[in-house]
GUGU-345891 format. One record per residue (C-alpha): residue number from 1; chain; z, y, x. Coordinates in steps of 0.5 Angstrom, whole numbers, plus 500, padded with zeros to 3 digits. Example, Ala and Ser with C-alpha at 12.3 -4.5 7.8 and 13.67 -1.06 7.14 Angstrom:
BEGIN
<1,A,<516,491,525>>
<2,A,<514,498,527>>
***
This chain:
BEGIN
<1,A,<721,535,268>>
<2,A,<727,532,266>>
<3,A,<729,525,264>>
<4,A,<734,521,261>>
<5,A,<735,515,259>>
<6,A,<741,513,254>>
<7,A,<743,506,253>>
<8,A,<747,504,247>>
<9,A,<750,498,250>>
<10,A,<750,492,244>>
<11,A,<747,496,239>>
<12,A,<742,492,236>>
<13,A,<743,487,231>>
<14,A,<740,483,225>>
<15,A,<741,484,218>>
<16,A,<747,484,215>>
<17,A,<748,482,208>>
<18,A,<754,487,207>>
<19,A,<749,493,209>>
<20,A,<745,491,203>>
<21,A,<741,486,209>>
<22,A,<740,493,213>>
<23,A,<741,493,220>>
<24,A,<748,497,223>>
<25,A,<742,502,226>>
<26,A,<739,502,219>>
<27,A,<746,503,216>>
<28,A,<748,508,221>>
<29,A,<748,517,220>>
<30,A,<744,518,227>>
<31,A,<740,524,225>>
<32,A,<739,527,232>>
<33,A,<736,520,234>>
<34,A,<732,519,228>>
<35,A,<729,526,229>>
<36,A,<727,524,236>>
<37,A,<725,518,233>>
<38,A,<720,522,228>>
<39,A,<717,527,233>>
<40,A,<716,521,239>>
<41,A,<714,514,239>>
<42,A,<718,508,237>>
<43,A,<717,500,239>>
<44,A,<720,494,241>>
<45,A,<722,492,247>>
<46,A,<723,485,252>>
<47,A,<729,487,257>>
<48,A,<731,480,258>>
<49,A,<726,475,261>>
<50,A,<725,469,257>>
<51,A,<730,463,261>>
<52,A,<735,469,263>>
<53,A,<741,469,259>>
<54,A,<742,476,255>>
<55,A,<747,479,260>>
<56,A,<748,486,261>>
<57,A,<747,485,268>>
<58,A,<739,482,267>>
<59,A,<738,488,261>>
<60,A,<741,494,265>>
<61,A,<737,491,271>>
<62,A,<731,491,266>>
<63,A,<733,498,263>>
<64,A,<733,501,271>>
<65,A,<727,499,272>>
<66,A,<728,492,276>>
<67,A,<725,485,274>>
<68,A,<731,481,273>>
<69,A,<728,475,276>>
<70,A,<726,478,282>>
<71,A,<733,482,283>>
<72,A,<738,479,279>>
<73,A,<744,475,283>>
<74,A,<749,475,279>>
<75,A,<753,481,276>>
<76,A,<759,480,279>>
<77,A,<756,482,287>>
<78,A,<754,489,283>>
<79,A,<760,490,279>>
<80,A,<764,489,288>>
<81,A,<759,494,289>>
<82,A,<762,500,284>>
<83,A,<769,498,287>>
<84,A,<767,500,294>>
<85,A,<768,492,295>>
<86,A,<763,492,302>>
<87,A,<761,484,301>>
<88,A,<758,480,307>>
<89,A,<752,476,306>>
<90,A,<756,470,306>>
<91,A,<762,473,300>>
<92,A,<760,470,293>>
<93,A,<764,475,288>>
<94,A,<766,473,281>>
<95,A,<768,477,275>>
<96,A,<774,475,274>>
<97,A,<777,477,267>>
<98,A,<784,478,264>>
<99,A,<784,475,258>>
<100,A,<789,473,252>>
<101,A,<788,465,250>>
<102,A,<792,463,244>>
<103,A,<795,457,242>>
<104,A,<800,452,243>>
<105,A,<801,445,249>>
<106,A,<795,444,256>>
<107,A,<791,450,257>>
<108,A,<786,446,255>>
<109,A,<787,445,249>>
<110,A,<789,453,248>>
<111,A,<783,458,244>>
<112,A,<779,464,246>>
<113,A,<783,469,242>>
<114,A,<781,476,247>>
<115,A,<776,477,252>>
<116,A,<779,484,254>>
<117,A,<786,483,252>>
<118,A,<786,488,247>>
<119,A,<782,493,252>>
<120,A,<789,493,256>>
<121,A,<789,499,260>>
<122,A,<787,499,268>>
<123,A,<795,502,269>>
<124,A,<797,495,266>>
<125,A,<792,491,269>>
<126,A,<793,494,276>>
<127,A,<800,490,275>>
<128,A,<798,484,273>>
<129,A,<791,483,279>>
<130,A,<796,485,284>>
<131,A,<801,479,281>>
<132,A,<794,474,281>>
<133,A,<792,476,289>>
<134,A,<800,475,291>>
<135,A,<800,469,288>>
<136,A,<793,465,289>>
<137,A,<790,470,295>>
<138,A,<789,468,303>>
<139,A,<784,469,308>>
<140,A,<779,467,304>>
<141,A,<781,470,297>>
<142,A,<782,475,294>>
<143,A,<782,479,287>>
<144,A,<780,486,286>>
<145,A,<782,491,280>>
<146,A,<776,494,278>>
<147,A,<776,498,270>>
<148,A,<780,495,264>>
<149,A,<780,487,263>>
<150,A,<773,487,268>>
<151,A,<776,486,275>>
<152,A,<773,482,282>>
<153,A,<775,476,286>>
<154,A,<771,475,293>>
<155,A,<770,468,296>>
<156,A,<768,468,303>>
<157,A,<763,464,305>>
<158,A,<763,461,298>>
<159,A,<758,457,294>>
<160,A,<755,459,287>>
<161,A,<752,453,283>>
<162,A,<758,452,279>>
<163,A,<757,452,271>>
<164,A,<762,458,269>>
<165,A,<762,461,262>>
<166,A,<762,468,260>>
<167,A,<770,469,255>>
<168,A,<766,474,250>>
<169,A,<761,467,249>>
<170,A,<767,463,247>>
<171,A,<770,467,242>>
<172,A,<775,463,238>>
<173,A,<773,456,241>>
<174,A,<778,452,245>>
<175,A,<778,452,253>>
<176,A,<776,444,254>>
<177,A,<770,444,253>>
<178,A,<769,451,258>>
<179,A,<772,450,264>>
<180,A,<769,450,270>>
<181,A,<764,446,273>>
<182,A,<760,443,279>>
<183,A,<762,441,286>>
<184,A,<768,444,288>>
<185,A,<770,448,282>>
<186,A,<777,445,283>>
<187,A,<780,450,285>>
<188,A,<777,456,280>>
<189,A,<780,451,274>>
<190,A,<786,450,277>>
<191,A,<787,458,279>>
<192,A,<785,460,272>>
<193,A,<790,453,269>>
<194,A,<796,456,274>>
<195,A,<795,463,272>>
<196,A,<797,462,265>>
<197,A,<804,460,267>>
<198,A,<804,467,272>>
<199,A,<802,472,267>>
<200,A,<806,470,261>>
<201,A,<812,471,264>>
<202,A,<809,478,267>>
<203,A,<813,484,265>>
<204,A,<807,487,263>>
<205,A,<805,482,257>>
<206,A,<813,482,255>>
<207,A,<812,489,253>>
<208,A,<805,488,251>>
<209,A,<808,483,246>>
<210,A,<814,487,244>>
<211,A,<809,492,242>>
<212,A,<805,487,238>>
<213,A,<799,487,243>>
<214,A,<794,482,246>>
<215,A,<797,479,252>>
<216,A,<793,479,258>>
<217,A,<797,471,259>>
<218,A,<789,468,263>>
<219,A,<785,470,268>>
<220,A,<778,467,266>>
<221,A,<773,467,272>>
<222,A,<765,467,272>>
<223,A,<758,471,273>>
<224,A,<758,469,280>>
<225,A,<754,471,286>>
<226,A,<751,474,292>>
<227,A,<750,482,295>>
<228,A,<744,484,292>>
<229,A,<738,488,295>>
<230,A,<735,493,291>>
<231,A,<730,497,292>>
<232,A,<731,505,292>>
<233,A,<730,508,286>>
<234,A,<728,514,289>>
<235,A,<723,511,293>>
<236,A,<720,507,287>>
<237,A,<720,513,282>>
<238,A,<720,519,287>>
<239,A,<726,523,283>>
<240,A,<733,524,284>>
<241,A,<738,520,278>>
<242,A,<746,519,277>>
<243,A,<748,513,272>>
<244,A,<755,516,268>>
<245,A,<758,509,265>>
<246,A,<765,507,265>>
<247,A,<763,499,266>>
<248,A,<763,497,273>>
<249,A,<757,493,272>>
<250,A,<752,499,271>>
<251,A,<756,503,277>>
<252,A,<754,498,281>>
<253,A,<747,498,280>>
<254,A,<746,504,280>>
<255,A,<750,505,287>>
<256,A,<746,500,289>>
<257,A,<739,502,287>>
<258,A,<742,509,291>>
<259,A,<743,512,284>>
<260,A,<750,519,284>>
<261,A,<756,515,280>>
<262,A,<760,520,276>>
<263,A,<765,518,273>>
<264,A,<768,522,266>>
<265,A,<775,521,265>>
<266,A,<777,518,259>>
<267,A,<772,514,259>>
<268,A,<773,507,258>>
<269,A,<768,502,255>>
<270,A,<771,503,248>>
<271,A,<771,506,241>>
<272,A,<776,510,244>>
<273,A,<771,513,250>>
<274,A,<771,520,252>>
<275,A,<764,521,247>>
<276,A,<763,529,249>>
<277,A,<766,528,256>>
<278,A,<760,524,258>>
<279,A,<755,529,255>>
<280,A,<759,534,259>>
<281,A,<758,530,265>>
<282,A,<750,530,263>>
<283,A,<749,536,263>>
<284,A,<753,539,268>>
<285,A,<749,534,273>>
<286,A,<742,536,271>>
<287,A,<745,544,272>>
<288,A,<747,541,279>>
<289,A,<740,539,281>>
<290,A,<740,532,278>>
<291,A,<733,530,274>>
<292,A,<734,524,271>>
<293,A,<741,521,269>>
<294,A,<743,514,266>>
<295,A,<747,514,261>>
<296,A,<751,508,259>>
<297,A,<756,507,252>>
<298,A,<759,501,252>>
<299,A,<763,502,245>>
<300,A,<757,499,240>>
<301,A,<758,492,244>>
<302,A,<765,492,244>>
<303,A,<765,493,237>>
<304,A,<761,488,237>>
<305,A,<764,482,241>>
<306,A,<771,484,236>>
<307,A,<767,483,230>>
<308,A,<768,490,229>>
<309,A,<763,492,224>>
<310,A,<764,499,221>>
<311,A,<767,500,229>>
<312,A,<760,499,230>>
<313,A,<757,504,226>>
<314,A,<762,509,227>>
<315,A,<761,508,235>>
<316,A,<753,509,233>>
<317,A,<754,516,230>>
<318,A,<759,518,235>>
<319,A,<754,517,241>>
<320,A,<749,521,236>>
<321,A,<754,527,234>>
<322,A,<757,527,241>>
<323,A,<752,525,246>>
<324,A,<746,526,244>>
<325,A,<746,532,240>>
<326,A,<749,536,246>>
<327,A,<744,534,251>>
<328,A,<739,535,247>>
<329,A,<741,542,245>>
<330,A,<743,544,252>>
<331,A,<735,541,254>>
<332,A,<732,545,250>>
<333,A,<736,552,251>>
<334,A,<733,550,259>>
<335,A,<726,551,258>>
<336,A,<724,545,261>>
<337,A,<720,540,259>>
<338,A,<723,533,259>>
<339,A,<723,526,256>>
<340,A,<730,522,252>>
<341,A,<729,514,252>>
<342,A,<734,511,246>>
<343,A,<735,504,246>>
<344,A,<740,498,246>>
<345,A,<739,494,253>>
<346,A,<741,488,248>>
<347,A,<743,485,241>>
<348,A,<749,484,241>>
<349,A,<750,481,233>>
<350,A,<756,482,229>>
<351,A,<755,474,226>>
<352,A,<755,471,233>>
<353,A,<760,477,236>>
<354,A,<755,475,243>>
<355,A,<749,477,246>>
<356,A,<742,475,244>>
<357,A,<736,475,248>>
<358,A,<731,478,242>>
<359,A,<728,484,243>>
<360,A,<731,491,241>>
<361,A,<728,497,239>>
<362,A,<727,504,242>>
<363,A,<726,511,241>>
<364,A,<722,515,247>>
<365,A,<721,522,246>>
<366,A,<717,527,250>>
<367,A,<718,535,249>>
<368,A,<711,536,252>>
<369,A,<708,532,247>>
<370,A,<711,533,241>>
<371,A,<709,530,235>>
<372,A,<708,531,227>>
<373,A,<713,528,224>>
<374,A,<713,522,221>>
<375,A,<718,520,217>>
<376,A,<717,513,217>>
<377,A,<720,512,224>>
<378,A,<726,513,226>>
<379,A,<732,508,231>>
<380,A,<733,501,229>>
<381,A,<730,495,228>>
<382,A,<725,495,222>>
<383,A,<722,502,224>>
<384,A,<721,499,231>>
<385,A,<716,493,229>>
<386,A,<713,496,224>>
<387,A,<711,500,230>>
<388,A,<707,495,233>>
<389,A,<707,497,241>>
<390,A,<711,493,245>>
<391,A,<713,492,252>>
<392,A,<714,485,255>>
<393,A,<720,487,260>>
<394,A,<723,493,260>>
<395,A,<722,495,267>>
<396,A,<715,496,264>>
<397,A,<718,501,259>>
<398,A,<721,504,264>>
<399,A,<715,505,269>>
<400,A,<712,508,262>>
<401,A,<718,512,261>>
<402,A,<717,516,268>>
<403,A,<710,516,269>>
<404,A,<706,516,262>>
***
């Protein structure tokens, strides 16, 4: 038995008054999805617990197979793990973003314009992580490049009860009412303030402005924490898997529940990702021995945090023409059985341009159990209630995936 689990990061949503009041899943041409969805089952699940905020940290744990409540200690310690970062116990990680702020007068009074800087490349962002380490890293501090605009700062023996707000939340807001808080955040806030300065300057977002691009003019620190301990994958469900994502987040979970990272080149995060390049990266693992793979694409959520609706939409049909399409044919051309797990690890709403914690709908599929087909179902929101099955968490669809 094979198994894969695809997750369509941000891809569930509300209805959308421009769509006739359907769904980006509803609107959207996914047929290779839709007729898993027909032969499989379909329903909505819970992968964020209620009191944790909808981070793709918490839902991919979920995903994974972890109870985030149990395991979640912040996203940024496995986003150092994807890095090869190597944290002692007593290290704190933050994500520290590059961002674009706009405006005019104190930093505070400037406005969230991009949290990704225009999806600055990792080249340009290298140059500008090395500028911001030169200028605020010591013997305790020091910033880390990671994939585009995501990238580490490393505090040793640090603290984590500080109030630090995600930029893809603040969209448009101001920066005065989110700066950071708590004890001892003196120092965050006064790295991000004189970073302003730094980066503005920087010969990178010269050009960048020359060009007509965002400017990665701020460095916006958050989503602290301390090194997590993951219980092996394999020795909780007893088969061999890789993670295939071009986010550092979900590399670094899977690293730390034991999983094969495989990077894809071209793969960035984006609308722009190497779509077939993952796909490829798939099948060849499973050629190579591999049972299971975890695919993630980030492009829905990104679209979705631009305000980006028929990038949306096109990121959705992409994923179904050039990921699942190929993967299901090369599955069934092998002869074994296997089971296809769809779904998003959060809504990430087009009305909001960030996460939400609301269930999100699935399409589990079995080829030793196919079924008539019913052309009721199908991968979005409305089909997946009028299911009526439901998983509380989505470790429990998870363990029902691989041993139902």
């Amino acid at each position: 038995m094979k198994y894969l689990i695809l997750v369509a990061d941000g891809a569930g949503d509300e209805p959308i008054k421009e769509l006739g009041g359907k769904t980006p899943l509803e609107t959207a041409n996914i047929k290779n999805i839709n007729q898993l969805a027909k032969k499989g089952t379909v329903g909505v699940v819970s992968t964020v617990p209620e009191g944790i905020a909808p981070g793709s940290d918490a839902a991919n744990l979920s995903v994974m197979g972890y109870d985030p409540r149990v395991y979640l200690t912040g996203r940024s310690p496995l986003e150092a793990a994807s890095i090869g970062i190597d944290m002692s116990d007593t290290d704190v990680a933050f994500r520290c973003n590059i961002v674009t702020l706009q405006g005019e007068g104190a930093y505070e009074d400037l406005t969230v314009l991009d949290h990704s800087a225009g999806d600055i490349t990792t080249e340009e962002a290298d140059e500008l992580i090395k500028a911001v380490n030169e200028k605020f890293g010591n013997e305790l501090i020091q910033f880390y490049t990671g994939v585009s605009y995501r990238h580490c700062m490393i505090v040793k023996n640090g603290e984590t009860d500080y109030v630090l707000t995600p930029p893809h939340d603040i969209l448009t807001k101001k920066v005065r009412e989110y700066m950071p808080k708590g004890e001892g955040a003196d120092f965050i806030y006064n790295m991000m303030k004189e970073s302003y300065e730094l980066l503005s300057k920087h010969p990178v977002n010269i050009r960048r402005v020359e060009k007509g691009l965002n400017p990665a003019n701020s460095i916006w620190i958050w989503g602290q924490g301390k090194k997590p301990q993951l219980s092996s994958f394999y020795d909780k469900y007893q088969i061999k898997g890789a993670t295939i994502s071009a986010v550092d987040l979900i590399k670094g979970i899977g690293i730390c529940a034991g999983l094969k990272s495989v990077d894809v080149e071209g793969a960035t995060g984006t609308i722009h990702t190497n779509f077939s390049g993952k796909a490829e990266a798939a099948i060849q693992q499973f050629k190579d021995g591999m049972d299971f793979i975890y695919l993630h694409v980030e492009a829905p959520d990104e679209c979705s945090h631009q305000g980006d609706l028929s990038g949306k939409i096109s990121s959705l049909e992409l994923i179904d023409e050039k990921i699942v399409g190929p993967v299901i044919e090369y599955l069934r051309s092998t002869g074994e059985a296997f089971r296809f797990l769809v779904l998003p690890d959060h809504q990430t709403p087009i009305s909001i341009r960030t996460h939400a914690g609301k269930p999100v709908p699935f399409v589990l599929y079995d080829s030793s159990k196919e079924t008539e087909a019913d052309e009721s179902k199908g991968f979005n929101e409305t089909a997946a209630a009028a299911s009526g099955l439901f998983f509380g968490n989505g470790y429990e669809l998870t363990d029902y995936f691989f041993g139902c």
